[in-house]
VEXTIPA-917590 format. One line per field, with one value per residue: residue number from 1; x, y, z of N, C-alpha, C in turn. Coordinates in pm, whole numbers, plus 32768, in hexadecimal, padded with zeros to 4 digits. Atoms other than C-alpha are relative to their C-alpha. Layout:
! VEXTIPA-917590
seq NUM,... .
n_u X,... .
n_v Y,... .
n_w Z,... .
ca_u X,... .
ca_v Y,... .
ca_w Z,... .
c_u X,... .
c_v Y,... .
c_w Z,... .
! end
This chain:
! VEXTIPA-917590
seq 1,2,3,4,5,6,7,8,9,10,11,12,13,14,15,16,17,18,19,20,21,22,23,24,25,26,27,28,29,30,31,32,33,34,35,36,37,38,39,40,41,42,43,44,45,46,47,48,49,50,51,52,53,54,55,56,57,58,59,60,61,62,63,64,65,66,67,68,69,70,71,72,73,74,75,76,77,78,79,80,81,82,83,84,85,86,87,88,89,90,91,92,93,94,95,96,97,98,99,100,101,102,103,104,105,106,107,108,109,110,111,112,113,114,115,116,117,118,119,120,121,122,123,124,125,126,127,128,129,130,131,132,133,134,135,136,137,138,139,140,141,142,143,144,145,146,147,148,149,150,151,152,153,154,155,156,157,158,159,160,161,162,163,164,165,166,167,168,169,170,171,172,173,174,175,176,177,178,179,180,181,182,183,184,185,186,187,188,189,190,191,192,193,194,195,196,197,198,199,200,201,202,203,204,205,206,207,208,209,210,211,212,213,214,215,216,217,218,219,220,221,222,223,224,225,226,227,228,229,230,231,232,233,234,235,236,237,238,239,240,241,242,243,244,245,246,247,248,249,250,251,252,253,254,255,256,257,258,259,260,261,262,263,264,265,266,267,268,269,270,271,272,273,274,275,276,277,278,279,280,281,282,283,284,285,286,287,288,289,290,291,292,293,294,295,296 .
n_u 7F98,7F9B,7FB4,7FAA,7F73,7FB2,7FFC,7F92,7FAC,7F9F,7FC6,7F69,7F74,7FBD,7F96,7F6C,7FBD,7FD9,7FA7,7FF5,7F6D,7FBC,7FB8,8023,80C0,7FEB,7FC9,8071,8080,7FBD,7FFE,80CA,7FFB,7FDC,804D,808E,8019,7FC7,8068,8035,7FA7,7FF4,8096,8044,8026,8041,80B8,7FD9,801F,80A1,803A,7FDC,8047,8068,7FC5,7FF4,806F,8056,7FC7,8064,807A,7FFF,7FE8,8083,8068,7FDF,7FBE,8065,8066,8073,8020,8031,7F98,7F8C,801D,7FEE,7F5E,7FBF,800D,7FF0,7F43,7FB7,7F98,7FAD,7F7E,8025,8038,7F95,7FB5,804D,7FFD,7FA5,7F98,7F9B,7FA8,7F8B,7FBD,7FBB,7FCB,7F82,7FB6,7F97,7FA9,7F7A,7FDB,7F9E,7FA9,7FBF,800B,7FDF,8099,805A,8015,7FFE,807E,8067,7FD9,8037,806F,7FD1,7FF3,804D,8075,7FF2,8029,803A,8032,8014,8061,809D,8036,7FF6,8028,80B6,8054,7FF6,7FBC,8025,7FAB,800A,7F90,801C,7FB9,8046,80A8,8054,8076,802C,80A4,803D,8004,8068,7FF4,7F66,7FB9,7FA2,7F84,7F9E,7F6D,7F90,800A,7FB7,8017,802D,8062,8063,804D,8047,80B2,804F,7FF7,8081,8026,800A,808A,800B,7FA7,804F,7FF1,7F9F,7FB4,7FDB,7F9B,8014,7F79,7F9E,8036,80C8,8054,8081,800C,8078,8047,8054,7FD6,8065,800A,8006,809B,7FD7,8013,7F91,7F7E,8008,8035,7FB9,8012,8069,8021,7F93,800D,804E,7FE4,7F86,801F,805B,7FCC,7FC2,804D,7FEE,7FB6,7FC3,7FD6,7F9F,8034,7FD9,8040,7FCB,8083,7FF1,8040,7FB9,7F84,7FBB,7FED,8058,8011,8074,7FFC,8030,8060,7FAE,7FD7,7FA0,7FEE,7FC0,7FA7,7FCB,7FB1,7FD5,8055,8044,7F84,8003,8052,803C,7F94,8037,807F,7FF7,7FBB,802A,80A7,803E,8080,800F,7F9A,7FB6,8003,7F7E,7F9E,7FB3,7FDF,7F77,7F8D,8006,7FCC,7F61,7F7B,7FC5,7FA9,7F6F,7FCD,7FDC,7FB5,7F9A,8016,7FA7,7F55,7F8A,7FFA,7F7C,7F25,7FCA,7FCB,7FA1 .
n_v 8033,7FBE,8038,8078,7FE2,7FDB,8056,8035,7F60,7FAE,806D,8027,7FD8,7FF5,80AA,7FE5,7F9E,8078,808D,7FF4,8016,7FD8,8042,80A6,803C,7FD0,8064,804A,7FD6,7FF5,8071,8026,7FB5,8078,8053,7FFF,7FEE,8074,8049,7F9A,801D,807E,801A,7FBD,802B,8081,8010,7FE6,7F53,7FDD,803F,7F5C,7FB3,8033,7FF9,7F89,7FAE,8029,7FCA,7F73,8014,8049,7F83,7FDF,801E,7FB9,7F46,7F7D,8061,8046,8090,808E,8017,8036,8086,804F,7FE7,8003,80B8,8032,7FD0,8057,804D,7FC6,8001,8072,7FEF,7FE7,8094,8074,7FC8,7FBE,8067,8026,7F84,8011,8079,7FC7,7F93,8001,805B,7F87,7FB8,807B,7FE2,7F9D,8026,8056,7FD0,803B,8034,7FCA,7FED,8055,802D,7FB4,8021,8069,7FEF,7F8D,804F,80AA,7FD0,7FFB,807C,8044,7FAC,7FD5,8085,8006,7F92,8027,8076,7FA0,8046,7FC9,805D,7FA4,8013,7F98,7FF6,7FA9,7F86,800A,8001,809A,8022,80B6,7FF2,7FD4,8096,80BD,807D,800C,807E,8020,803E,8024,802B,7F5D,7FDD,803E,7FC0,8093,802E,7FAE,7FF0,8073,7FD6,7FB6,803D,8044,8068,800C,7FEC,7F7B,7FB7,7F6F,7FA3,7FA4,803F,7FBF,7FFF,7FF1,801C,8064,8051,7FEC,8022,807A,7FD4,8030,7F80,7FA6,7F8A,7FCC,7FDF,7F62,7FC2,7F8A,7FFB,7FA6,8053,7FDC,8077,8078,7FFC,806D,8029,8008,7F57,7F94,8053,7FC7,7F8E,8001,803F,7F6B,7FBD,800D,8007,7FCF,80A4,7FF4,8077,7FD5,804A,801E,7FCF,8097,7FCF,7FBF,802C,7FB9,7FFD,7FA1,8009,7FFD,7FA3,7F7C,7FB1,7FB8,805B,7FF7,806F,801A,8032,807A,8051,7F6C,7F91,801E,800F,7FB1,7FBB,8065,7FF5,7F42,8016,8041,7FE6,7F76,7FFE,7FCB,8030,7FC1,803C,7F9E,7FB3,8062,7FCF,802D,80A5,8013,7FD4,8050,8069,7F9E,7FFC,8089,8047,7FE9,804F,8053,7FC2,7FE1,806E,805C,7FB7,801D,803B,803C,7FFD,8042,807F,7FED .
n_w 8058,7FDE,7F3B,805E,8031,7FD3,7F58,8044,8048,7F86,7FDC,8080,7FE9,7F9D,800C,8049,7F73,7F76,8028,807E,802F,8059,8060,8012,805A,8076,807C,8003,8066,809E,8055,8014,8063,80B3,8037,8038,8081,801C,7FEA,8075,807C,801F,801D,804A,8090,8021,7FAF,7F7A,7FD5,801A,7F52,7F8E,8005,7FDF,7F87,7FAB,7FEC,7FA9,7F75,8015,7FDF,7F5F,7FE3,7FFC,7FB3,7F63,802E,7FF4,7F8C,8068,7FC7,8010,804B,7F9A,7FB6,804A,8017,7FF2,8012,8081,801C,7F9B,808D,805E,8018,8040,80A0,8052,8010,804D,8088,8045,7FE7,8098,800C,7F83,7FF6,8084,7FA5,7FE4,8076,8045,7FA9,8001,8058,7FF2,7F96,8088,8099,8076,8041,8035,8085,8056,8028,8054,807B,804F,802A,805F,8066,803D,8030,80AA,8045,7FFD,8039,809D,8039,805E,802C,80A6,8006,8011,7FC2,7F9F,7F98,7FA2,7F86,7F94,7F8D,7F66,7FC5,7F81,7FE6,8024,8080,7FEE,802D,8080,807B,7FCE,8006,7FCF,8013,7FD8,803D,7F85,8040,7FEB,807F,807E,8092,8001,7FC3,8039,80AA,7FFE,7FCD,8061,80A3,8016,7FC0,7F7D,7FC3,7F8B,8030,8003,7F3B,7FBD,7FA3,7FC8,7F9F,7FA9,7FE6,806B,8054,801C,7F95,804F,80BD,802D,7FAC,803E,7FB0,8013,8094,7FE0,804B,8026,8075,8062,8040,80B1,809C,801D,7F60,7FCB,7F70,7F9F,7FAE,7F8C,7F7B,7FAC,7FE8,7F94,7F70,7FB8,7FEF,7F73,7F68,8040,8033,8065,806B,8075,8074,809E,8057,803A,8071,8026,7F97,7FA4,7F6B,7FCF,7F4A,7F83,7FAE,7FC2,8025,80C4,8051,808A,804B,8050,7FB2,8003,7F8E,7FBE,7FAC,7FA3,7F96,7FB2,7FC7,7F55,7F69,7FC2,7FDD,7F8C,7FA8,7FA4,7FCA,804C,7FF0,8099,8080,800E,8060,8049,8006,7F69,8031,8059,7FD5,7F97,8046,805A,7F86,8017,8066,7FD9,7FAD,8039,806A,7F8F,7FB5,8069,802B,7F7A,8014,806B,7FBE,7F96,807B,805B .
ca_u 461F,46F5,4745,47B4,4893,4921,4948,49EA,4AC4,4B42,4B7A,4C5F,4D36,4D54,4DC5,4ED0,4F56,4F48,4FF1,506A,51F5,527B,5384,52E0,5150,51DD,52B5,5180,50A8,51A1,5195,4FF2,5016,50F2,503A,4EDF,4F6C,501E,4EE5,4E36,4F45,4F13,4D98,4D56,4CE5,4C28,4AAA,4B68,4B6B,49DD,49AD,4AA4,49FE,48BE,4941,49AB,486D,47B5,48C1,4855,4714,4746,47EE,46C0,45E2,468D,46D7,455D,44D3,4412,43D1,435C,4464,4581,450B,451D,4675,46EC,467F,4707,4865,4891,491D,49C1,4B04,4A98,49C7,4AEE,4B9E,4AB8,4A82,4BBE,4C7C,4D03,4DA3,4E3B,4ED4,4F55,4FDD,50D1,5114,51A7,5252,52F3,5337,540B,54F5,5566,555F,562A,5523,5441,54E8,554A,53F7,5359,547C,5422,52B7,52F0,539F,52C5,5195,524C,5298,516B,50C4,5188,5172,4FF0,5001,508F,4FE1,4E6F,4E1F,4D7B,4DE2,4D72,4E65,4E28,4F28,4EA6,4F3B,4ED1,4D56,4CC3,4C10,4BA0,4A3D,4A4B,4A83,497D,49D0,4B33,4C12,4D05,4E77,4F63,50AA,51EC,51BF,523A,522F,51D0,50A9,5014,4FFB,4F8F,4E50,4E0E,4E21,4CC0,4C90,4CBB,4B69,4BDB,4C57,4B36,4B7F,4C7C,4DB7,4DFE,4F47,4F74,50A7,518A,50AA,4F9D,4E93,4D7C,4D22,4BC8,4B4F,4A1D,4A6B,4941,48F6,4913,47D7,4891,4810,4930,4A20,4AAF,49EF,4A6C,4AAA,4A38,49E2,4B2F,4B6F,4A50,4AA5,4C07,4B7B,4A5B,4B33,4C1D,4B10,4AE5,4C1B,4D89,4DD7,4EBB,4E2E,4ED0,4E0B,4E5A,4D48,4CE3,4C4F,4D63,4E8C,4EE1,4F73,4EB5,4EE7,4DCF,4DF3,4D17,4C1B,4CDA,4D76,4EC3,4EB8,4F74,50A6,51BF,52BB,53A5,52C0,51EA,532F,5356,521D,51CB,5336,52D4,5172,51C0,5310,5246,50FD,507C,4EE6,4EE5,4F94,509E,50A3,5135,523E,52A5,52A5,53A0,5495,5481,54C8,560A,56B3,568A,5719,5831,586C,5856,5963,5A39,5A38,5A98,5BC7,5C51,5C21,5D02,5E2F,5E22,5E5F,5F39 .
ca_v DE6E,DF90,DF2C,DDC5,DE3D,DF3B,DE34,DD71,DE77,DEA9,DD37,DCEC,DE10,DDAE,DC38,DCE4,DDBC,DC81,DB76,DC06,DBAF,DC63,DB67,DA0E,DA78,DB0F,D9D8,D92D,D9E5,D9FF,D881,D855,D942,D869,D75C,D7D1,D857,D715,D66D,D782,D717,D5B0,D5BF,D6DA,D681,D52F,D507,D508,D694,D67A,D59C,D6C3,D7AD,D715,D6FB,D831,D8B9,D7E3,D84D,D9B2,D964,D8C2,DA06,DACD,DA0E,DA7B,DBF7,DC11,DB0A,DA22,D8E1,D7DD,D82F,D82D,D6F2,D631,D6C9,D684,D4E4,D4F4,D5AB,D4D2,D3D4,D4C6,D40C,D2A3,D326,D3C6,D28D,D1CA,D2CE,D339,D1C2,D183,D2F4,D2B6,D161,D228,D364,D27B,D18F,D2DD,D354,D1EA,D219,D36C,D28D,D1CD,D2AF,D203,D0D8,D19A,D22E,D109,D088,D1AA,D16E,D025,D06B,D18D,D0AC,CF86,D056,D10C,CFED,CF88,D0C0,D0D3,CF49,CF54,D08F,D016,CEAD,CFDB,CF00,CFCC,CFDD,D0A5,D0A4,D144,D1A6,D1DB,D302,D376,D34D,D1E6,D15F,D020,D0FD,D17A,D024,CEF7,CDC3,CD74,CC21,CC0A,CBF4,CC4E,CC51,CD2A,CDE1,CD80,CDF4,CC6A,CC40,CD8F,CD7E,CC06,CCAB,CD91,CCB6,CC80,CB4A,CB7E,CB66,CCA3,CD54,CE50,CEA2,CF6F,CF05,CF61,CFBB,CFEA,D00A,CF83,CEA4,CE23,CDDB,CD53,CD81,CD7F,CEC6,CF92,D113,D1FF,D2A4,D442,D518,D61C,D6AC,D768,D650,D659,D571,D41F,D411,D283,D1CB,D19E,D310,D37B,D26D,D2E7,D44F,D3E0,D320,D488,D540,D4A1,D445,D490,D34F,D35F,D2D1,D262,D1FE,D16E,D1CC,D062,D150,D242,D19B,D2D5,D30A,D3D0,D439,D483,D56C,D627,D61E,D6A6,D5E3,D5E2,D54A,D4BB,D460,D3B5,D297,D3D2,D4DA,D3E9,D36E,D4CE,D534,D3E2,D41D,D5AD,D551,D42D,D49E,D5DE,D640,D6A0,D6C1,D752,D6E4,D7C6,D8BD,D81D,D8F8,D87D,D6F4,D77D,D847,D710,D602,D709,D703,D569,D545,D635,D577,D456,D4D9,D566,D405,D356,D435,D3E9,D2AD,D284,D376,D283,D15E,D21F .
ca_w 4B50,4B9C,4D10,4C75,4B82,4C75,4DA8,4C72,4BF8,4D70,4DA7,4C66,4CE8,4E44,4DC0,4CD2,4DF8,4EE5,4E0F,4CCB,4C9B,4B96,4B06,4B48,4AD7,49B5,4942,4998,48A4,4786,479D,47C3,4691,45BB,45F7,45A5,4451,4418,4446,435A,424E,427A,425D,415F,4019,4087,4147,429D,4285,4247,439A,4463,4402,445E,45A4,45DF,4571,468F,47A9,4711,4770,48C4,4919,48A8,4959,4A9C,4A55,4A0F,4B1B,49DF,4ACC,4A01,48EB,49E1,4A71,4946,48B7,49E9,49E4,487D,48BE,4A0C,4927,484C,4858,4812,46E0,4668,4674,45BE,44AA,4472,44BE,4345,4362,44A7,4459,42F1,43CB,4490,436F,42DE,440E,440F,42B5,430B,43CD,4264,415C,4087,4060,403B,3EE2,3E88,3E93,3DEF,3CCC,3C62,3CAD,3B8D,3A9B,3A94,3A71,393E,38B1,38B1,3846,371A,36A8,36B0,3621,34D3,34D8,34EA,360A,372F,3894,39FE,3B16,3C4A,3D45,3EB8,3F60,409C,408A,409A,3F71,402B,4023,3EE2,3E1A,3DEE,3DBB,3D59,3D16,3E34,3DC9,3EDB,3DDB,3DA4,3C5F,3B40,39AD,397F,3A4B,3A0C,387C,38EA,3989,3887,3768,36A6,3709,387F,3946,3A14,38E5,3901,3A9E,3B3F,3BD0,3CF1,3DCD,3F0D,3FBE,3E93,3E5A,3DA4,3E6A,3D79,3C0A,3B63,3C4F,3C0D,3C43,3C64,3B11,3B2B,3ABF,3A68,38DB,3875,3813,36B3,35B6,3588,36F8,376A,388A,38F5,38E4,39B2,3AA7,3ADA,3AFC,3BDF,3CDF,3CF5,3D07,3E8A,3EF3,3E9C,3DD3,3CAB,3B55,3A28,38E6,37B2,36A1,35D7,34BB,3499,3556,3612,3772,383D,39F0,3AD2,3BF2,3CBA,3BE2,3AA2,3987,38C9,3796,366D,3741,36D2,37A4,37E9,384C,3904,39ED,3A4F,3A8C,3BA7,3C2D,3C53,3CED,3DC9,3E4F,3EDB,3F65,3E26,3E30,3C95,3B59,3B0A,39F0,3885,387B,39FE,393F,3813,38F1,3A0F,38B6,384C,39B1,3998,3850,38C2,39D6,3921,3810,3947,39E3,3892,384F,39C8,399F,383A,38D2,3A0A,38DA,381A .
c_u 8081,805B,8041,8042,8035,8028,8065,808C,805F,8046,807F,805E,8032,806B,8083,8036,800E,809E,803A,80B2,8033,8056,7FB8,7F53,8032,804F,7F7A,7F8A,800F,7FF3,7F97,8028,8034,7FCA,7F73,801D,804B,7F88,7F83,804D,7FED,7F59,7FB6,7FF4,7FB6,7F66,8050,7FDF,7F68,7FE2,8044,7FA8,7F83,7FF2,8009,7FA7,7FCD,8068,7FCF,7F8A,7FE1,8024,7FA8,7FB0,8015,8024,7F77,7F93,7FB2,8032,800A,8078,80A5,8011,8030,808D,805D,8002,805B,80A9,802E,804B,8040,808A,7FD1,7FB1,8074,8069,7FEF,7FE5,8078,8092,804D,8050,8068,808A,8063,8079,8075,8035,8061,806C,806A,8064,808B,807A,8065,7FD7,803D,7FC3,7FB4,802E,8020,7FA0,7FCA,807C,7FC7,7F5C,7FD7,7FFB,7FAF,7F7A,803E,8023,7FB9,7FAE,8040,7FF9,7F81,7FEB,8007,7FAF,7F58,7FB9,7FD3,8036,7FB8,802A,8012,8048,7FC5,805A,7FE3,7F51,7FFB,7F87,7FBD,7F55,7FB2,8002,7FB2,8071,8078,801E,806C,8089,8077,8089,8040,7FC8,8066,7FB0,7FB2,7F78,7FAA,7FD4,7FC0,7F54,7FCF,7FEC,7F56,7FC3,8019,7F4E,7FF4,8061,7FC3,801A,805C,805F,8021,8070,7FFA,807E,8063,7FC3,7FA5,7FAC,7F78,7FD2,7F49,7FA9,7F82,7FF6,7F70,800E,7FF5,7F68,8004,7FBD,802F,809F,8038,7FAE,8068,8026,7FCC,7FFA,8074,8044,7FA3,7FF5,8068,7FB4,7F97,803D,805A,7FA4,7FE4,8068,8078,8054,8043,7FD5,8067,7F93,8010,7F79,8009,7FC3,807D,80B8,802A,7FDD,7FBD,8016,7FAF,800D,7FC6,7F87,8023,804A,8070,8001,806D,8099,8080,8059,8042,7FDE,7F97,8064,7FE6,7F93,7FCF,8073,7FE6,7F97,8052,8086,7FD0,7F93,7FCC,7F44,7FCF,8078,8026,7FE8,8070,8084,805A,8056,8085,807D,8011,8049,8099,8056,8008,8049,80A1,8018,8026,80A3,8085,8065,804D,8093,8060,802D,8084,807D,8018,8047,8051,8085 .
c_v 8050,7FBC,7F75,801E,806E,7FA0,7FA1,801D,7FFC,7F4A,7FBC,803D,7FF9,7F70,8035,800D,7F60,7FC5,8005,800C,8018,7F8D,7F7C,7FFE,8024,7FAF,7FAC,8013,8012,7F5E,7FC0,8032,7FAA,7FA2,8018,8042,7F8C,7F9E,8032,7FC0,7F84,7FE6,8056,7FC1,7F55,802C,800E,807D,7FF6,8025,8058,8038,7FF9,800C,8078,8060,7FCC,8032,80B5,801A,800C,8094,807F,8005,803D,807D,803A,7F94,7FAE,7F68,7F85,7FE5,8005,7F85,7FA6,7FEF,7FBD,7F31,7FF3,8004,7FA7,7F8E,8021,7FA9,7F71,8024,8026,7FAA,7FB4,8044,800F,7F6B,7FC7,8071,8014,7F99,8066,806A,7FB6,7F89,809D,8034,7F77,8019,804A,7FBC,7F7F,8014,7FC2,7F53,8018,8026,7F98,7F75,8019,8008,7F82,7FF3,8051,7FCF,7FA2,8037,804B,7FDB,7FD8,8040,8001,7F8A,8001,808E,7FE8,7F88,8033,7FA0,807C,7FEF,808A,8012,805B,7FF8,806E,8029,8002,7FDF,7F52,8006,7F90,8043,8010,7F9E,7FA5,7F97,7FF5,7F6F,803B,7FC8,7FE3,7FC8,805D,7FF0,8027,802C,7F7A,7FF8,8075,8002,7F5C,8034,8054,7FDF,7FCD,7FA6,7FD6,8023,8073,8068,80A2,805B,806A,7FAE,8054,8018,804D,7FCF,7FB1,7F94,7FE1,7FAA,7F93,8067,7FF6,805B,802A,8076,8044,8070,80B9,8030,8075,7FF8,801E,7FC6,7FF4,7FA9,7F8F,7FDC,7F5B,7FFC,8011,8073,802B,7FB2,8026,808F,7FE4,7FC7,8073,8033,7FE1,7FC3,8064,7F96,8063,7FA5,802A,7FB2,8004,7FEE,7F60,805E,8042,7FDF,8063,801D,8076,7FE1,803E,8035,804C,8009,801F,7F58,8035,7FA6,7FDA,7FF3,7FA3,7FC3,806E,8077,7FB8,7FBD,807E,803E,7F97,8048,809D,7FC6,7F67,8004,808A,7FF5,8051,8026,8032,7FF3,809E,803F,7F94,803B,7FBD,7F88,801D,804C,7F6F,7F7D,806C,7FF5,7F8E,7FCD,8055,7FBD,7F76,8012,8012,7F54,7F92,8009,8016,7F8E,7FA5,805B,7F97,7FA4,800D,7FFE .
c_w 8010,806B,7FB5,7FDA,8040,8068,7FAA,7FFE,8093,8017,7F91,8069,808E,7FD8,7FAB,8057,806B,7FD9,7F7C,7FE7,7F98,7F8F,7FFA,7FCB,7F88,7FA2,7FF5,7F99,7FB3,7FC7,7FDB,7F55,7F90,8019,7FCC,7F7C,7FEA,7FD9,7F85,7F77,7FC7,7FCF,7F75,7F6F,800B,8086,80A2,800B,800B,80BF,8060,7FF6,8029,80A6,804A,801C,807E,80A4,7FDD,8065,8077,8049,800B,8039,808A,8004,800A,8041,7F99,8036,7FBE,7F70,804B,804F,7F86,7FB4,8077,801B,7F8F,8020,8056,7FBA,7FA6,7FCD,7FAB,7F90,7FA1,7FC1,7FA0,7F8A,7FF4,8029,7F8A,8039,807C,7FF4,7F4E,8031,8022,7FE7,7FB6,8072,8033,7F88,8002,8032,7F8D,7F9E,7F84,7FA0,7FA7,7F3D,7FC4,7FF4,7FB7,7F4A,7FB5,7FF0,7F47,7F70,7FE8,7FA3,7F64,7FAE,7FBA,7FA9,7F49,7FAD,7FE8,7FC9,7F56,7FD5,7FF7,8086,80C2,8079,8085,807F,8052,807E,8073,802F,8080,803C,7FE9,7F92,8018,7FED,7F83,7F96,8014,7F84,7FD2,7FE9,806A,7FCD,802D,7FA9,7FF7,7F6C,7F95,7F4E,7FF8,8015,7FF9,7F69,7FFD,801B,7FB1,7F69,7FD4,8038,8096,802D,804B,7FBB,7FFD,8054,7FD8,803D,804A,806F,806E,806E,7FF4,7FE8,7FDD,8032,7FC1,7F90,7FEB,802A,7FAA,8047,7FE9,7F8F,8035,7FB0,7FBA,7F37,7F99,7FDC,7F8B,7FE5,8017,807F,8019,8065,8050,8037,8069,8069,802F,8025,8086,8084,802F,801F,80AA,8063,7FB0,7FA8,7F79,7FA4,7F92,7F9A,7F95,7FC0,7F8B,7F64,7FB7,8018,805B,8077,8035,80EE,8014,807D,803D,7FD4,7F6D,7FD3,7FAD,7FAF,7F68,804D,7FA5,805F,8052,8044,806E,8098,8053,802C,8048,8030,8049,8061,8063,8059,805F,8045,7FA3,7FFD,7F72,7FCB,7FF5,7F6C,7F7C,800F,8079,7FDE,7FB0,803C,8060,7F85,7FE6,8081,8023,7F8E,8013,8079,7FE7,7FB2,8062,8043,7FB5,7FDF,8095,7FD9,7F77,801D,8060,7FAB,7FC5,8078 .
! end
């Protein structure tokens, strides 16, 4: 094993010394580099990291096998990895097609916010109408992770979103007032969802279904929930896993536009929400008093 890793050892450094170009491997490996944490950034916090990692353990392995001669497990790693690329493909083909939907994205930012504005408003709208009317509600905003695994069954809706047509679907007497609605790049995609229920034990009291459904669908990806409480009326976001609750229209504005203008993966601290509402109402305030010298 010695002789190997010295015969190694000597062969790396004759290939540096051969072919090792100072300025052109070294832009070359600053830019491998940003992309494999780019790729890290875009994947962390959803089941993609699992299946890497999975991966990397079995090239581990493969490596192993040949370092300490183990035949029949190097044989099989290497049937499995020979396709390495096409598996990768096929597991990881939502996250690819998402990747350079975002890197299109970059190329018309201003869309983009003025997608994620009216997304914003409609939803708090909407939030605070059924909030006074006590009627519940569970609206889940896909992020980077796909939820096409984590949701059954579903009403297809395929509409822009609107204050209207969401307190339409959450009104008692809707047949899909119990589901989830769900959006999906600006729009909503289909109503009536069933999210997987969390198991967690340490939720407050009073806590329902619809709570431990928003909590259980963060819990595996990085989806964005809001829920309106049909017992208590209050607003409540979903994050990560955690829960802010009692919310009102104002504090719940700034805490989506915080969280989906970033790469948030955890709800922000309250304090973050009431300094973040104080530099919109001065801006607001600022905005009003241009506005009446321009008039005057």
């Amino acid at each position: 094993m010695i002789t190997v890793l010295w015969n190694f050892g000597a062969d790396l450094v004759e290939f540096f010394n051969s072919r090792f170009d100072p300025f052109r491997d070294t832009v070359d490996i600053l830019l491998v580099t940003a992309g494999i944490y780019w790729l890290l950034l875009l994947i962390r916090g959803t089941r993609a990291i699992q299946i890497l990692v999975g991966l990397i353990v079995l090239i581990a392995l493969s490596l192993a096998s040949e370092l300490f001669q183990l035949a029949a497990l190097g044989m099989i790693l290497e049937r499995f990895l020979g396709s390495a690329v096409l598996i990768i493909v096929i597991l990881f083909q939502n996250d690819i097609r998402r990747a350079l939907a975002r890197v299109g994205r970059g190329f018309f930012p201003s869309f983009s916010a003025e997608q994620e504005t009216q997304v914003v408003e409609e939803i708090v709208r909407t939030a605070g109408d059924l909030s006074q009317r006590r009627h519940g509600a569970l609206i889940v905003l896909e992020r980077e992770s796909n939820l096409g695994d984590q949701i059954e069954a579903g009403v297809p809706v395929d509409a822009q979103i609107s204050k209207e047509l969401l307190t339409s679907i959450f009104q008692p007497s809707s047949p899909m007032h119990d589901g989830a609605v769900l959006i999906q790049e600006g729009r909503i995609s289909s109503a009536g969802c069933i999210l997987p229920l969390t198991l967690r034990t340490d939720l407050p009291e009073g806590l329902g279904t619809r709570h431990r459904a928003a909590v259980g669908i963060t819990e595996e990806t990085d989806a964005l929930v809001v829920v309106v409480s049909e017992e208590t009326a209050k607003i409540s976001v979903v994050l990560g896993g955690q829960m802010l609750r009692e919310l009102d229209a104002p504090r719940l504005r700034v805490l989506l536009r915080d969280i989906l203008s970033g790469e948030r993966k955890e709800l922000p601290d309250a304090s973050e929400i009431t300094r973040g509402l104080e530099i919109a109402e001065t801006n607001n305030t600022s905005g009003k008093e241009g506005e009446q010298a321009t008039a005057s």
